[in-house]
N, C-alpha and C positions, 0 to 999 in steps of 0.2 A: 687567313682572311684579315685584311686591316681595315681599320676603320680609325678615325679622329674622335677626339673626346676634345670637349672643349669645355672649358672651366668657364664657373661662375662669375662672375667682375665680385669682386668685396664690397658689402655693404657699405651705406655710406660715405663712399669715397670720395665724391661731391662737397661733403658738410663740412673736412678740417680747412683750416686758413697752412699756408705753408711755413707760417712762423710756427705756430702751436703742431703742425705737424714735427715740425725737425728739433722744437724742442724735447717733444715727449717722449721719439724713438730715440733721441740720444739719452734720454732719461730710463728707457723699457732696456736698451741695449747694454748700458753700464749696469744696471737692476741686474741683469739676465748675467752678465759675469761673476758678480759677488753670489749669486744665490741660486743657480740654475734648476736645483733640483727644490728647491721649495715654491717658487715661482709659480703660477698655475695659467695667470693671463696679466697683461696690460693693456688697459682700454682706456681711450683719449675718447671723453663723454663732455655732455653739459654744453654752456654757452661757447668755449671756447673752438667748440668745430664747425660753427654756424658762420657763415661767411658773412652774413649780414649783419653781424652781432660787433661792436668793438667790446670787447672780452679782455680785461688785463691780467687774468687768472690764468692759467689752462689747467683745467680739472682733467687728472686720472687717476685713473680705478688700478688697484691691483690687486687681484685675488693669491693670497696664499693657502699652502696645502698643507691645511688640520688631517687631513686621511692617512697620509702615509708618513707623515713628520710629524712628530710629539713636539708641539708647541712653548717648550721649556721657558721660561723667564729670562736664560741666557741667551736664549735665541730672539726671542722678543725684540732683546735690547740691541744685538747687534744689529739684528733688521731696521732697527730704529734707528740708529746712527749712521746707517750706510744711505740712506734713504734723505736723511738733514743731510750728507756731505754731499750727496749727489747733487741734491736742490742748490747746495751752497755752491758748486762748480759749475751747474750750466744754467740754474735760474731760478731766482726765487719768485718767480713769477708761478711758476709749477706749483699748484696745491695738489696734495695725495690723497688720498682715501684709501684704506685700507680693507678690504673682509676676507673671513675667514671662506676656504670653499663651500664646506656646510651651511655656512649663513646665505651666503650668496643663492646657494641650491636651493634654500630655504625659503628663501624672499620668491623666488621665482616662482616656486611649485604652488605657492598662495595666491601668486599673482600681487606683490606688493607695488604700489605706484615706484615707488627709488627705482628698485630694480627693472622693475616693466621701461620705464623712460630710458634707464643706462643700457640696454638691449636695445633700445628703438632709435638712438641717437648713438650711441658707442660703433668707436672703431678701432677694434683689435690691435693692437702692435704685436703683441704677443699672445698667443692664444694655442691652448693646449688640448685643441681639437671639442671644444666645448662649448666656447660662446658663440663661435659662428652657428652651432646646428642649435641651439637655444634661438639664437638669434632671429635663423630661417623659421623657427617653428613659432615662432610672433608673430612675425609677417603671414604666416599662410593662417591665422587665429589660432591657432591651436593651445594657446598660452591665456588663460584665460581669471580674473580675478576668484579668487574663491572666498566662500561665506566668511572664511576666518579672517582675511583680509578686510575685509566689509566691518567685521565687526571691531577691527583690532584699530582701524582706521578712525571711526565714530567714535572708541572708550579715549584716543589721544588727542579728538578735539574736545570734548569735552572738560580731559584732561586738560591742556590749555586752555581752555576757557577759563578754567579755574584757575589757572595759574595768572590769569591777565588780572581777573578781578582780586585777587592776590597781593598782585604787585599794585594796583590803585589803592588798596588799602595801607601797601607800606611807604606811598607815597606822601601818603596823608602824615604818617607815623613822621616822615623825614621832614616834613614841613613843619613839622609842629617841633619839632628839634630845633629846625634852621631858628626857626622865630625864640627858641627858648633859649641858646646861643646868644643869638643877640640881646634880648632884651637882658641878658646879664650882664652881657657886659658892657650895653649904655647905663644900667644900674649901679652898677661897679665905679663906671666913671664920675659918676657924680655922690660916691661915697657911699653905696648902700652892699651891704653883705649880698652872696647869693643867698637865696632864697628856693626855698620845693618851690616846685612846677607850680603846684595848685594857688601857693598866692605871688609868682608873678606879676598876673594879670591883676590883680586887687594894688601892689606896690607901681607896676607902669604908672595905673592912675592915681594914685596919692605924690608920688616925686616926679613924674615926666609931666601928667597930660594936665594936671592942675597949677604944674610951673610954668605953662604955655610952653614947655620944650616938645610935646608929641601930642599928637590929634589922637581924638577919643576912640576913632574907629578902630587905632592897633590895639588897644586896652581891650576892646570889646573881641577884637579876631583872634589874641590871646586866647581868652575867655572860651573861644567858640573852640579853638583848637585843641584846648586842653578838656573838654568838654565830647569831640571827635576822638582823639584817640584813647581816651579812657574809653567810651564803646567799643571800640574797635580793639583793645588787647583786652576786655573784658568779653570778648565774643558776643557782644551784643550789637554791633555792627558788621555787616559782612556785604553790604555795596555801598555805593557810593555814586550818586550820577554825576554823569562827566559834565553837566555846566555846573555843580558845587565843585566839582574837583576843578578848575581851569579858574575859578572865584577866589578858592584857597589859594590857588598857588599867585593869580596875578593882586591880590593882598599881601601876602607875602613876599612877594619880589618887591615893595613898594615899601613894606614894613622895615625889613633888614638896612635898608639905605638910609631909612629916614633914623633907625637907632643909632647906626653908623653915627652919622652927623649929629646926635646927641654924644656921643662918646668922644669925640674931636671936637665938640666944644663949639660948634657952628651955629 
C-alpha cells in the first residue's frame, strides 16, 4: 500500500531577510566543516530575521556538544579562532553566540525568556534533530516558564537594580575627581602647591574666587562634592536622586572650563 507523507514547511521561514540568510548559511556551512562532530545546531535568531527590521548585526546562535565532547581549553580556543576567521572572511557583520548544549537544554526546561524567544524567532541552519521538535513543542504550549525561572528572573532585576544605583554613586565619585583634577591644576597655574582634597575647596576661595579669577559657586560645589563622596565611600550614602545628580554634573561641566580658563591665564 502507498501512501504520500508530506513534510512540515520550517518554521519561520517567512522572518529571515535574504542577505542575513546567505550570510549565516555560509557562516553554519564553513562552521559545519571545521567541526562537524562537535557542532549540535546553528540558528539565525534576533532582529536580523525580521523583515521589517533594518538589523546591521545578524545574530546566531550555535549550540556546541558538552555530552559527548570533553570541552578541553584546547578545544575552546581552536573553536575560538575558527569562529573570528570565519567572521573575518564572510562578515563581520555576523555576531555569535555561543552555548553549551546542557545549558541550552537548561534554559529551556525552565522556560528562560533568551531561550523561549531564540525557539520562537530562531531558524535552524543546522540542526541535529533537536531544536526543530523543541521548537514545535513551543508552539503547541507545551514549553512553559517554570517557578525557578520566575524567580531567577526577579533576584537579576533586582540585581540590576542595584548595580544602577551603583553606578550613580560612582558617578558622583568621578565628578568629584573631574572637579579635583582641575581645580589643581588652575591652582598650580597661579603658583600654589597641590593640596588634599579636603582643603581645595577652602584654597579655590582664598587664591581664585577672592582674586575675582572664579565665581563663589565652584568654591562652594567643591565643598559639596567633597562632602558627597566622603558619604558615599564612607557608606553612609547609598542614593542619590537623579535631579541632584544631573545638578552635579551640569555644575561641573561649567566648573572644569571655567578653571581651564584660569590656568590659561584668560
Amino acid at each position: 500500500m502507498e501512501f504520500r507523507v508530506n513534510k512540515k514547511l520550517r518554521s519561520n521561514l517567512e522572518r529571515y531577510s535574504r542577505d542575513s540568510f546567505h550570510l549565516s548559511a555560509e557562516f553554519a556551512k564553513e562552521l559545519v566543516k571545521e567541526g562537524k562532530d562537535f557542532i549540535k545546531a546553528v540558528v539565525l535568531f534576533g532582529s536580523s530575521v525580521r523583515k521589517d527590521r533594518k538589523a546591521h548585526d545578524v545574530d546566531v546562535l550555535v549550540i556546541v556538544d558538552d555530552v559527548n565532547v570533553q570541552l578541553s581549553r584546547e578545544l575552546i580556543h581552536t573553536y575560538r579562532l575558527i569562529v573570528q576567521q570565519q567572521i573575518a572572511k564572510i562578515s563581520t557583520r555576523l555576531h555569535v553566540t555561543t552555548l553549551k548544549f546542557t545549558s541550552f537544554w537548561e534554559y529551556v526546561r525552565v522556560g528562560d525568556p533568551v531561550a523561549i524567544n531564540m525557539l520562537r524567532e530562531g531558524y535552524p541552519l543546522i540542526d541535529t534533530n533537536f531544536f526543530l521538535p523543541l521548537q514545535r513543542l513551543l508552539q503547541q504550549g507545551r514549553v512553559r516558564p517554570s517557578p525557578e525561572a520566575v524567580y531567577t528572573y526577579f533576584f537579576k532585576a533586582k540585581e540590576t537594580l542595584h548595580n544602577a544605583r551603583w553606578h550613580v554613586m560612582q558617578m558622583l565619585v568621578d565628578l568629584y575627581w573631574s572637579a579635583v583634577d582641575a581645580s589643581h591644576a588652575a591652582l598650580m597655574a597661579v603658583g600654589e602647591m597641590p593640596v588634599d582634597p579636603e582643603n581645595v575647596a577652602g584654597l579655590l576661595e582664598a587664591r581664585l574666587v577672592k582674586a575675582g579669577l572664579l565665581e563663589r559657586e565652584f568654591a562652594l560645589h567643591m565643598a559639596e562634592l567633597y562632602r558627597l563622596q566622603k558619604e558615599v565611600t564612607r557608606g553612609e550614602r547609598t542614593q542619590l536622586e537623579a535631579v541632584k545628580v544631573d545638578e552635579l554634573m551640569e555644575r561641573t561641566s561649567r566648573m572644569v572650563p571655567a578653571l581651564e580658563k584660569v590656568a590659561r591665564g584668560r
